[in-house]
Backbone as CSV, one residue per row, in Angstrom:
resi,resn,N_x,N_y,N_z,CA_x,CA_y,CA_z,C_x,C_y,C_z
1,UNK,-2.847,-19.074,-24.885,-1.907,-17.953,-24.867,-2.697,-16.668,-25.039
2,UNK,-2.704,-15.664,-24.223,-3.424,-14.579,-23.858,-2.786,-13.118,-24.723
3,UNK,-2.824,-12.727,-26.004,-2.105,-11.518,-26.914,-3.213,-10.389,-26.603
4,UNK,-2.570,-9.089,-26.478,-3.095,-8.523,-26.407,-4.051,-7.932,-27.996
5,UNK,-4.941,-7.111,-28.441,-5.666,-7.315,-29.457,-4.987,-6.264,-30.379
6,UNK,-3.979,-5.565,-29.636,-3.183,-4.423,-30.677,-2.053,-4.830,-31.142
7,UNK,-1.897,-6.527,-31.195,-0.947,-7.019,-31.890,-1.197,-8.372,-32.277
8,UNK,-1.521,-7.672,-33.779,-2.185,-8.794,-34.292,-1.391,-9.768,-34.733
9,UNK,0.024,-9.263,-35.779,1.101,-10.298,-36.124,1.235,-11.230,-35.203
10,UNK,1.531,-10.983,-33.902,1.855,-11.802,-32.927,0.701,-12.863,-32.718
11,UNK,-0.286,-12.516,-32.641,-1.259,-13.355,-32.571,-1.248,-14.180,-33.799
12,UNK,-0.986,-14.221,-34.849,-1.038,-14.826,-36.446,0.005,-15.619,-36.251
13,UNK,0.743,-15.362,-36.065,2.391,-16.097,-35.786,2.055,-16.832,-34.789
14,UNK,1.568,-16.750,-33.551,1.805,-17.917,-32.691,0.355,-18.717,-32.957
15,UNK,-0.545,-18.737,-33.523,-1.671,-19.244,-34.301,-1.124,-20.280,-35.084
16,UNK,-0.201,-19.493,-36.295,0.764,-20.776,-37.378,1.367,-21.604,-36.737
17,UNK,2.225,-20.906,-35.772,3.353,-21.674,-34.873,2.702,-22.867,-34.361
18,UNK,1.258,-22.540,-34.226,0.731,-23.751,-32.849,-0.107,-24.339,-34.113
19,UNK,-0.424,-24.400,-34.752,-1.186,-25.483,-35.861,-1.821,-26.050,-35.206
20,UNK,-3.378,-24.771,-34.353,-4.333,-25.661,-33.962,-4.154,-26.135,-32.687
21,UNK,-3.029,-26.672,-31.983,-2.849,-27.666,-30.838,-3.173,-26.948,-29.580
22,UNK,-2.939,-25.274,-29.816,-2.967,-24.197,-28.233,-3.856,-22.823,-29.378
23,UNK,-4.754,-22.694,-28.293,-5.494,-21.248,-28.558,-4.942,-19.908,-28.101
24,UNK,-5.410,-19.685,-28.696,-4.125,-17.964,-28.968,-5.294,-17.224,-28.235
25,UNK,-5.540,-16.201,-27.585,-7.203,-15.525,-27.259,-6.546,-13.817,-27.430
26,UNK,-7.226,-13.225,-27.432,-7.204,-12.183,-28.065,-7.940,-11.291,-26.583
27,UNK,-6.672,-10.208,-25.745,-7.331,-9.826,-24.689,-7.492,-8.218,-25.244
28,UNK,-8.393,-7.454,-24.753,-8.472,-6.112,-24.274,-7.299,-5.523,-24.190
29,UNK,-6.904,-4.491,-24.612,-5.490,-3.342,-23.686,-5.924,-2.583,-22.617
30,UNK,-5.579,-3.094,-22.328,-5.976,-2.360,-20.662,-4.464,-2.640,-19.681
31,UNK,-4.337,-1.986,-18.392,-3.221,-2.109,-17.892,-4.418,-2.213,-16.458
32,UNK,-4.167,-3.561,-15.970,-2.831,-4.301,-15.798,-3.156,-6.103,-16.636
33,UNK,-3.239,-5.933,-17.639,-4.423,-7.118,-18.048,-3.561,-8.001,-17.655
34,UNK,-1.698,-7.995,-18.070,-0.825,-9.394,-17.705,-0.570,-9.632,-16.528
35,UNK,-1.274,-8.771,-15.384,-1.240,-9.255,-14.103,-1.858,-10.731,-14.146
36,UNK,-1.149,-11.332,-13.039,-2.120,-13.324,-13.174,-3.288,-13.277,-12.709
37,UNK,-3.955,-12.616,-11.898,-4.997,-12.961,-11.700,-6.277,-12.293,-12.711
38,UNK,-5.557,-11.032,-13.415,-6.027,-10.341,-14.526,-6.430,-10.994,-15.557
39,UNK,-5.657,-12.632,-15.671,-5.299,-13.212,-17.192,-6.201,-14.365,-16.757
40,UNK,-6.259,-14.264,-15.987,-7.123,-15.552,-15.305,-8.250,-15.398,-15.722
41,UNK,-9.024,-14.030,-15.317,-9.895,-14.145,-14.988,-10.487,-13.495,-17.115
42,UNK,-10.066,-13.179,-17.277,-9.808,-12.669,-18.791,-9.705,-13.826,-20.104
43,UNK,-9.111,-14.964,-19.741,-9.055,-16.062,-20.848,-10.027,-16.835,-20.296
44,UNK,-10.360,-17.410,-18.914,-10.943,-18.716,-18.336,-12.305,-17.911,-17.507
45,UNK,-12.485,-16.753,-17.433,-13.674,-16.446,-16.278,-13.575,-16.900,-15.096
46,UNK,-12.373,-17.254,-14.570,-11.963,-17.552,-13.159,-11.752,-16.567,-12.409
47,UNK,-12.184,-16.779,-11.016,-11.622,-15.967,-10.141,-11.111,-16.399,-8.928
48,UNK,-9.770,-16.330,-9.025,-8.929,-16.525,-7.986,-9.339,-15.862,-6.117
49,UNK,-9.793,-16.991,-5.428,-10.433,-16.556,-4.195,-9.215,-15.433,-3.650
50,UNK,-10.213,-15.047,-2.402,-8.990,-14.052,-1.298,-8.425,-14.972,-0.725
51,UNK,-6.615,-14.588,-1.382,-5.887,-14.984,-0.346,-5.676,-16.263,-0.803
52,UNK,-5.812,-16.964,-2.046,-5.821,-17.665,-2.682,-4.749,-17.926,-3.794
53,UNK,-4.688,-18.765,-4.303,-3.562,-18.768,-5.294,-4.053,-19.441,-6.875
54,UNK,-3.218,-19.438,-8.047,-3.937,-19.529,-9.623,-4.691,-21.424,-9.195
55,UNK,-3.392,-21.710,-8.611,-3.791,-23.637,-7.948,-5.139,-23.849,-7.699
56,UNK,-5.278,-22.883,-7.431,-7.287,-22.835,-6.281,-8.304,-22.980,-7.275
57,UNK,-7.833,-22.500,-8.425,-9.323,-22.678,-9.480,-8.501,-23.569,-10.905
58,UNK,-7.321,-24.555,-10.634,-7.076,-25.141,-11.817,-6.089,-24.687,-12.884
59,UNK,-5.532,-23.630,-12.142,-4.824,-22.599,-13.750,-3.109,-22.593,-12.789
60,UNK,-2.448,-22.329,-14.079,-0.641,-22.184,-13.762,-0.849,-21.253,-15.021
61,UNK,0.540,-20.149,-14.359,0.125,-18.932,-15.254,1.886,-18.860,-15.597
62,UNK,2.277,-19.013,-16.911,3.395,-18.388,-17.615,3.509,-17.705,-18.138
63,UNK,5.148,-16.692,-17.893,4.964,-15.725,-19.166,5.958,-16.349,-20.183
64,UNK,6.211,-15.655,-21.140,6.759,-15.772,-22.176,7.801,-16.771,-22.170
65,UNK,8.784,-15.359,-21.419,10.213,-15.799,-20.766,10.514,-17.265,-19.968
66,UNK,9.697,-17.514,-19.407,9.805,-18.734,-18.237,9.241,-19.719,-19.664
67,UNK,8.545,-19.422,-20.190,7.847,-21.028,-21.223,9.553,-21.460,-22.517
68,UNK,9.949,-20.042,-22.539,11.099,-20.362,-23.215,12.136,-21.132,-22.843
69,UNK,12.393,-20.821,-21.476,13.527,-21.685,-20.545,12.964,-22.414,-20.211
70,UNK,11.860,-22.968,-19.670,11.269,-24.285,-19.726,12.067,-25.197,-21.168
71,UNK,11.359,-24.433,-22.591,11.531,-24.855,-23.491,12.686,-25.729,-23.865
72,UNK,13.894,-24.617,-23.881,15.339,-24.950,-23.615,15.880,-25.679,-22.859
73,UNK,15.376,-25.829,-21.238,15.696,-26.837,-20.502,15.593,-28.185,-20.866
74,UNK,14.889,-28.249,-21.195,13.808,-29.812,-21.309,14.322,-30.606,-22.523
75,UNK,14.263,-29.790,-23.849,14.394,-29.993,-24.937,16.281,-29.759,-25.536
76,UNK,16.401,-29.235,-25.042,18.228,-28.941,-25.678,18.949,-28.973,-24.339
77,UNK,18.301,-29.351,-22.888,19.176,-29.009,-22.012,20.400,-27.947,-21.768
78,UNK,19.885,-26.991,-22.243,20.311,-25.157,-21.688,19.707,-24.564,-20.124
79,UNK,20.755,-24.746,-19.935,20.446,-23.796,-18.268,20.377,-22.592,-18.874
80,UNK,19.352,-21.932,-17.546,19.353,-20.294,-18.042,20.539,-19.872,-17.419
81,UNK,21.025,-18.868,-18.911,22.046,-18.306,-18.632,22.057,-16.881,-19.095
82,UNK,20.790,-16.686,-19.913,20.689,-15.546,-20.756,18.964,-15.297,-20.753
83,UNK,18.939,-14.233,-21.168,17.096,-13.471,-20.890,17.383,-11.976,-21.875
84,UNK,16.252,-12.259,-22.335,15.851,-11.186,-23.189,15.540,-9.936,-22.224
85,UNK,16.079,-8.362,-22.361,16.098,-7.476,-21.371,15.128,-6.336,-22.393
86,UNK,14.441,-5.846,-21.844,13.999,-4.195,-22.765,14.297,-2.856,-22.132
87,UNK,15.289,-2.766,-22.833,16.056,-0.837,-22.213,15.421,-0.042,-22.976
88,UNK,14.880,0.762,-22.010,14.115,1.968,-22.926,14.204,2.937,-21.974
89,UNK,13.401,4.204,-22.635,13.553,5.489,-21.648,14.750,6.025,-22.110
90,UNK,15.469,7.084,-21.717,16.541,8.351,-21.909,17.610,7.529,-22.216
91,UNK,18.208,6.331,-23.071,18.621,5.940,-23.579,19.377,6.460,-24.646
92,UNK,20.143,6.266,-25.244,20.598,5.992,-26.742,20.217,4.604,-27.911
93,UNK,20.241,3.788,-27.541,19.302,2.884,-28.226,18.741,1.702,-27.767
94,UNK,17.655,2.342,-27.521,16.348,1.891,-26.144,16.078,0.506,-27.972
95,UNK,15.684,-0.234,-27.348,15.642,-1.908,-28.032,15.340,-3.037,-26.905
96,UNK,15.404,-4.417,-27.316,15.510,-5.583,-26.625,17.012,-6.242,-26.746
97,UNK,17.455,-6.730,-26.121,18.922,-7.071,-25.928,18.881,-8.425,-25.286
98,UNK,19.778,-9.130,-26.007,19.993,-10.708,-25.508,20.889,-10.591,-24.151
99,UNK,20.660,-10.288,-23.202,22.038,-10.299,-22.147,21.799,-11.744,-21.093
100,UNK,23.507,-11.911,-20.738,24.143,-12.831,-19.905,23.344,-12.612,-18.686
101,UNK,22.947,-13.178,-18.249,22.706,-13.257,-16.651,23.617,-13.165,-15.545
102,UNK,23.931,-11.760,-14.747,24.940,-11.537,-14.110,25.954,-10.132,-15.024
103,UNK,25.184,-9.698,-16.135,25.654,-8.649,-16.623,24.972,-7.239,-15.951
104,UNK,26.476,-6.426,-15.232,26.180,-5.282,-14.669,24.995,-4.395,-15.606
105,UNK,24.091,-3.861,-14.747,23.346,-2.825,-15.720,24.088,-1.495,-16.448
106,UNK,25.191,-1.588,-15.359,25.993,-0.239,-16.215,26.649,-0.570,-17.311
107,UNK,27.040,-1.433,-17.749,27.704,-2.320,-19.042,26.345,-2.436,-19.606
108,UNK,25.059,-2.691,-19.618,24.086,-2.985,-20.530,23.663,-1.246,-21.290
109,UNK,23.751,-0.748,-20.156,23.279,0.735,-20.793,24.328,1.160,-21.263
110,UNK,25.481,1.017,-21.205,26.552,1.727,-22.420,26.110,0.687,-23.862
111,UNK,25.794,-0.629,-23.739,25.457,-0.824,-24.842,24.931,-0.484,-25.303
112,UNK,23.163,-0.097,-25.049,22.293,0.587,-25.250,22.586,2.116,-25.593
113,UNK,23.610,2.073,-25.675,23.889,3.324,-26.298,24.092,5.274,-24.689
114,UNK,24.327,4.485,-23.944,24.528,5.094,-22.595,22.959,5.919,-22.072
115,UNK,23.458,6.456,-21.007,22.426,7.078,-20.584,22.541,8.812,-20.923
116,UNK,21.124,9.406,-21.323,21.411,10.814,-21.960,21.059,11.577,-20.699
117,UNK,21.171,12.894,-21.322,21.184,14.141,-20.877,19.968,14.455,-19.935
118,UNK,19.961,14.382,-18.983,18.816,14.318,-17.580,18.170,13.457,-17.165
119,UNK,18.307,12.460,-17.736,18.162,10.753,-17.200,18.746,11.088,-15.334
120,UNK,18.116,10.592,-14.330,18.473,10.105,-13.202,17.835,9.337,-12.486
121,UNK,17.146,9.081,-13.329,16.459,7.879,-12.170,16.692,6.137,-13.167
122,UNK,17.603,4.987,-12.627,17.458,3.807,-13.611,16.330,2.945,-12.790
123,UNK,15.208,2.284,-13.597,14.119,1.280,-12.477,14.544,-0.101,-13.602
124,UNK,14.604,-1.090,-12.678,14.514,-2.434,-13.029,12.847,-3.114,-13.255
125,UNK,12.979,-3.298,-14.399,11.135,-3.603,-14.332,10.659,-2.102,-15.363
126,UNK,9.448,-2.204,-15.524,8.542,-1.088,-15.808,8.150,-0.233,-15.454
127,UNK,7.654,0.848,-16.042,7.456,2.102,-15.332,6.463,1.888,-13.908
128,UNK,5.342,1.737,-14.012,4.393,1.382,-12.912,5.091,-0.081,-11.860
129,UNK,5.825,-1.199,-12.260,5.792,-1.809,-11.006,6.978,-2.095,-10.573
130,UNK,7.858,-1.395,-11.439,9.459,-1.133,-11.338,10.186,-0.988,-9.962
131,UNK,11.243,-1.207,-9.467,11.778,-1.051,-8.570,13.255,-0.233,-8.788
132,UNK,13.328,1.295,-8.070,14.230,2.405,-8.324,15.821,1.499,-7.831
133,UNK,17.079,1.876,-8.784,17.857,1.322,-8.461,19.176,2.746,-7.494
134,UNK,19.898,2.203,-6.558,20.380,2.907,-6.312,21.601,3.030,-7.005
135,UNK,22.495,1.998,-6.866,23.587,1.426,-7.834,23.255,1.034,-9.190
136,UNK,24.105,1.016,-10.509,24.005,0.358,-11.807,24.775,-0.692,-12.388
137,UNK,25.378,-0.741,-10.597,26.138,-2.012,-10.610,25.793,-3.295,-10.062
138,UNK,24.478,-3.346,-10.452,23.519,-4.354,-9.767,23.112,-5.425,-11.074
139,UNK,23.600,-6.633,-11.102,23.309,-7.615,-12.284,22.040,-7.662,-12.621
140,UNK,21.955,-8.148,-13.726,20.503,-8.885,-14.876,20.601,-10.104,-13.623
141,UNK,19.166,-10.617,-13.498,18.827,-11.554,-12.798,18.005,-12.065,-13.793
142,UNK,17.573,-13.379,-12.693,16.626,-13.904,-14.210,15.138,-13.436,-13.922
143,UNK,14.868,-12.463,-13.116,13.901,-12.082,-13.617,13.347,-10.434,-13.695
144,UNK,15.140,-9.886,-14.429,14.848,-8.577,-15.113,14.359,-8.820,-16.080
145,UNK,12.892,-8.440,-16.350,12.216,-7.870,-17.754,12.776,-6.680,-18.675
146,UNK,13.404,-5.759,-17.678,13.377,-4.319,-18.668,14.170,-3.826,-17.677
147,UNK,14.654,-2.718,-18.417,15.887,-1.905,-17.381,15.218,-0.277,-18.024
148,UNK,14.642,0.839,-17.151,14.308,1.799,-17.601,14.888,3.104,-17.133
149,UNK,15.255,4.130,-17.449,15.970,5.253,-17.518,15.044,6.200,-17.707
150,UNK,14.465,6.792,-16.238,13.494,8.399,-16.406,14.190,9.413,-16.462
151,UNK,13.864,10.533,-16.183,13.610,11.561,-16.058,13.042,11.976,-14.316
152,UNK,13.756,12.937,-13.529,13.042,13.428,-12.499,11.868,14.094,-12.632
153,UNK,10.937,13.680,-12.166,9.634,15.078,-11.538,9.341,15.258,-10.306
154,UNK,9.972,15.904,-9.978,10.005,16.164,-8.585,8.918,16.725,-7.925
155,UNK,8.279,16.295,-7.313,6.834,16.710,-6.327,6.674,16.302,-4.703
156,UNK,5.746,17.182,-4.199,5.534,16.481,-2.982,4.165,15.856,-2.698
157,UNK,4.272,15.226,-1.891,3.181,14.551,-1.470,1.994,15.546,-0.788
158,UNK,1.265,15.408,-0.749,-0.286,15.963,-0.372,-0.944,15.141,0.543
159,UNK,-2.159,15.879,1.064,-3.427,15.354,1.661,-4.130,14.391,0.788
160,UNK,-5.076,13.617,1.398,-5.566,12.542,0.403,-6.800,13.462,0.589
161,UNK,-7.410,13.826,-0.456,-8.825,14.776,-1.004,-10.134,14.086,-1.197
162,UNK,-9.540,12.774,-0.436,-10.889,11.796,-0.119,-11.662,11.642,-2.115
163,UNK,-11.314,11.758,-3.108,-11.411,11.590,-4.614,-12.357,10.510,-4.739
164,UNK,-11.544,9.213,-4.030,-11.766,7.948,-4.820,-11.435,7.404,-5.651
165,UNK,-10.363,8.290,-6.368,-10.009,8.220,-8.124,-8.962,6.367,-7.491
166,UNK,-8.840,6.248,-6.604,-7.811,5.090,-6.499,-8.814,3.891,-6.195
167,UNK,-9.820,4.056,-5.580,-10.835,3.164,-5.286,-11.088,2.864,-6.744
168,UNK,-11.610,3.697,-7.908,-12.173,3.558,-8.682,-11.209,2.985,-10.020
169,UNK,-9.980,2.967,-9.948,-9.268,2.291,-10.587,-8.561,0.908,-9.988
170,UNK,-8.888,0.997,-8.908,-8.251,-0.356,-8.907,-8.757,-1.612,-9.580
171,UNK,-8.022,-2.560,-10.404,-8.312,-3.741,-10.819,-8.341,-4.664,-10.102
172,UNK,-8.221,-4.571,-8.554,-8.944,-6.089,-7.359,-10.122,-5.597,-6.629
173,UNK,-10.725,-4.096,-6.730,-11.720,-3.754,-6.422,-11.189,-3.469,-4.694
174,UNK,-10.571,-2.826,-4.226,-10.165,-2.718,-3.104,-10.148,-1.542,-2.500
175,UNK,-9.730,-1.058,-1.790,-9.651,0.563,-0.945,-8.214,0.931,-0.684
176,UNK,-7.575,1.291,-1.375,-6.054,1.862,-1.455,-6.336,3.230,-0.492
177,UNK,-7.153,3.695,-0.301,-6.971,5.207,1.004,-7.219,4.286,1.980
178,UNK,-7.839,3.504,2.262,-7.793,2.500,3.533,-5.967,2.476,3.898
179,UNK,-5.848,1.588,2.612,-4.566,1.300,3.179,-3.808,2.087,3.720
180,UNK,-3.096,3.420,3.307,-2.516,4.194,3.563,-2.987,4.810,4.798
181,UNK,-3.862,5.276,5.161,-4.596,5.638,6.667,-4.077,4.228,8.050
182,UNK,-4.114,3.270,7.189,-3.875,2.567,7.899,-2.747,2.060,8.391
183,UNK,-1.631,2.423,7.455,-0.695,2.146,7.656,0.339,3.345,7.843
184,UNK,0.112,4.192,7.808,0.281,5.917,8.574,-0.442,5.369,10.125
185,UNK,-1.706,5.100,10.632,-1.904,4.443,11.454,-0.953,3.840,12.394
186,UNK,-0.346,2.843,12.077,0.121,1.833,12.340,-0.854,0.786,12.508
187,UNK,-2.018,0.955,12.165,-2.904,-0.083,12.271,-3.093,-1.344,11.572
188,UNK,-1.686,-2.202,11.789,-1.676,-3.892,10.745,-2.522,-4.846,11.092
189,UNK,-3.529,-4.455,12.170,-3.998,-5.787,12.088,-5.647,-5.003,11.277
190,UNK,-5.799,-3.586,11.316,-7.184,-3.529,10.060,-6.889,-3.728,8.329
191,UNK,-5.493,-3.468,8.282,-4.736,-3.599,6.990,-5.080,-5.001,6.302
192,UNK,-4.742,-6.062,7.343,-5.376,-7.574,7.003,-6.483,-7.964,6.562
193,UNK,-7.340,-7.020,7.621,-8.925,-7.156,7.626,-9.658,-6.702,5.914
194,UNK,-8.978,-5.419,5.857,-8.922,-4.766,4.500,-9.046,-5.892,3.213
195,UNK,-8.015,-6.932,3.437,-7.760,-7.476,2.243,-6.223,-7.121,1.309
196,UNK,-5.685,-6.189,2.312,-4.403,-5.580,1.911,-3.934,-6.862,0.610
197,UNK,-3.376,-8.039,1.556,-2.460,-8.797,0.999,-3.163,-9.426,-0.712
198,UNK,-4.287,-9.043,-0.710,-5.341,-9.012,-2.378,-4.274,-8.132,-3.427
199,UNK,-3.306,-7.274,-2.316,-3.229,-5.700,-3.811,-2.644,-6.645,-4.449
200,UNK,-2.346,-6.097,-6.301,-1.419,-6.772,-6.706,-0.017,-6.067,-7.181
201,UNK,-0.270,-4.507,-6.327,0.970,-3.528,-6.537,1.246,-3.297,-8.386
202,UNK,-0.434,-2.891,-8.451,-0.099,-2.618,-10.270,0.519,-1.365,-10.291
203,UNK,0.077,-0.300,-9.205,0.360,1.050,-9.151,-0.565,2.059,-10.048
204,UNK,-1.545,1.346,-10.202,-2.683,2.232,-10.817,-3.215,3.219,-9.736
205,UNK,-3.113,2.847,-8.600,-3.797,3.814,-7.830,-2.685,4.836,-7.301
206,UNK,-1.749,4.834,-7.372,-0.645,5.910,-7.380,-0.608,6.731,-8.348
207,UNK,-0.611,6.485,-9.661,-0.791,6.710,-10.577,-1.693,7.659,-11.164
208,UNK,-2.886,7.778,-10.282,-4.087,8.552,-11.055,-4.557,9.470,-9.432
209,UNK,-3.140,9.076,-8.924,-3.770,10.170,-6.783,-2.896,11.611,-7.445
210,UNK,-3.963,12.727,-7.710,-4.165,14.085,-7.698,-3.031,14.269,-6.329
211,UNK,-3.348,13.869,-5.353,-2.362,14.298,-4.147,-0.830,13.777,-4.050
212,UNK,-0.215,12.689,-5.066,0.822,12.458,-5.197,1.231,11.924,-3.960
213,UNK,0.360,11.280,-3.502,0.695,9.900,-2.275,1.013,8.606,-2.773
214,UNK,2.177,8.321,-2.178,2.808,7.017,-3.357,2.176,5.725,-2.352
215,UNK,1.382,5.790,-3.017,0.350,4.528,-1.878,1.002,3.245,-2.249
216,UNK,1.511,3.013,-3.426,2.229,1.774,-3.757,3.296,1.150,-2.292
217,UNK,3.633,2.541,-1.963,5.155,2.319,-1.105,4.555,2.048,0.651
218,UNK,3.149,2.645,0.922,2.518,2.107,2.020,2.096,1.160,1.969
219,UNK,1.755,0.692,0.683,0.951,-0.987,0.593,2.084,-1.896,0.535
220,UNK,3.573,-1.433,0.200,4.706,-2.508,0.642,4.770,-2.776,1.920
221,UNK,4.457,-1.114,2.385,5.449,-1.792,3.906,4.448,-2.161,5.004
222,UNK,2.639,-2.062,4.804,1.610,-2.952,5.287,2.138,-4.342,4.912
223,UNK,2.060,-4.331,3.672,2.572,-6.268,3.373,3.573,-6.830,4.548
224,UNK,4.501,-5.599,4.693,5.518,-6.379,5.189,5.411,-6.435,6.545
225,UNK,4.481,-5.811,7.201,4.191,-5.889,8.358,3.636,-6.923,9.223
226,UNK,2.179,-7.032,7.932,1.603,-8.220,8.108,2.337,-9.487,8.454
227,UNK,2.889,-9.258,7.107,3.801,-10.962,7.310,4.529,-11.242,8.502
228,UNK,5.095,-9.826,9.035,5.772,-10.355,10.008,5.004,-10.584,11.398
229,UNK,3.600,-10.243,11.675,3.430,-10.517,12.373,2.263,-12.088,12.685
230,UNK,2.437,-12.721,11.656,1.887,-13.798,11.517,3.069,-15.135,12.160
């Protein structure tokens, strides 16, 4: 079990919990460390080939959530019916919440204490790999992690200033201005060549582009190109 090192209780607790039988390891904070191929390569020194999957070098990667409903399944025979959610952001009382599966998000955030005063944007997921919702009448699935409530900043997009700052953060070692050239391009079959389908859409390289090019949203719709033309 892979804890990050700025939480140590947690690590002590699932140490007692496991009496010895499972190793607890103690990772770095860094973002994107709970990416799978991040954790892989971070507990075991594996590295998951291109284009490859965790199967390829021996490893199955769980999180929390899924080892719990495993848990429950197996052992008390409980279907999932319920998942731990984290509402945070422009909230009223941003927490973790036990919710039903199939509970509207707009009923979860009045629980949470509603949404405040310049909140407009709700993302399902986390800030970086979140997906913007249009409706809040869109259910908990089973695999909402978090329900988040920004704030607008409204900007435009720019020239890419040739930086590198996205080359140099990426955690698969890849070329994110490739991509985007390339897929402004229309060019899907160098996108492949690239290694595109490697990203793991942490959004680090959006994240730290001076020019406010949402490269995340060109490296979707390369993916989706690809695929379709296979």
């Amino acid at each position: 079990i892979g804890v990050e090192a700025n939480k140590p209780d947690a690590m002590e607790a699932l140490r007692h919990a496991s009496d010895g039988e499972v190793e607890v390891v103690s990772l770095k904070v860094k973002y994107p460390q709970g990416a799978e191929k991040m954790l892989i390569k971070a507990v075991l020194d594996r590295e998951v080939p291109t284009g490859g999957l965790p199967m390829d070098v021996g490893v199955v990667v769980q999180n929390v959530g899924t080892a719990v409903a495993v848990a429950e399944a197996v052992r008390d025979g409980k279907p999932l019916i319920e998942r731990v959610v984290t509402v945070a952001g422009e909230v009223g009382r941003p927490g973790n919440y036990l919710v039903p599966i199939g509970t509207p998000f707009s009923y979860l955030l009045e629980v949470a204490g509603g949404l405040q005063e310049g909140a407009s944007q709700v993302v399902m997921g986390g800030p970086m790999m979140g997906i913007a919702q249009r409706s809040l009448e869109v259910p908990v699935v089973k695999g909402t992690s978090g329900v988040l409530a920004l704030r607008a900043l409204p900007y435009e997009e720019e020239n890419c200033i040739r930086c590198a700052r996205c080359v140099d953060h990426c955690p698969m070692e890849l070329m994110p201005t490739l991509f985007v050239k390339f897929a402004k391009g229309e060019r899907w079959d160098l996108l492949e060549r690239a290694h595109i389908m490697d990203c793991i859409e942490c959004g680090s390289c959006a994240y730290v582009c001076p020019a406010r090019i949402p490269i995340v949203h060109y490296i979707k719709l390369g993916k989706l190109k690809v695929r379709s033309l296979k």
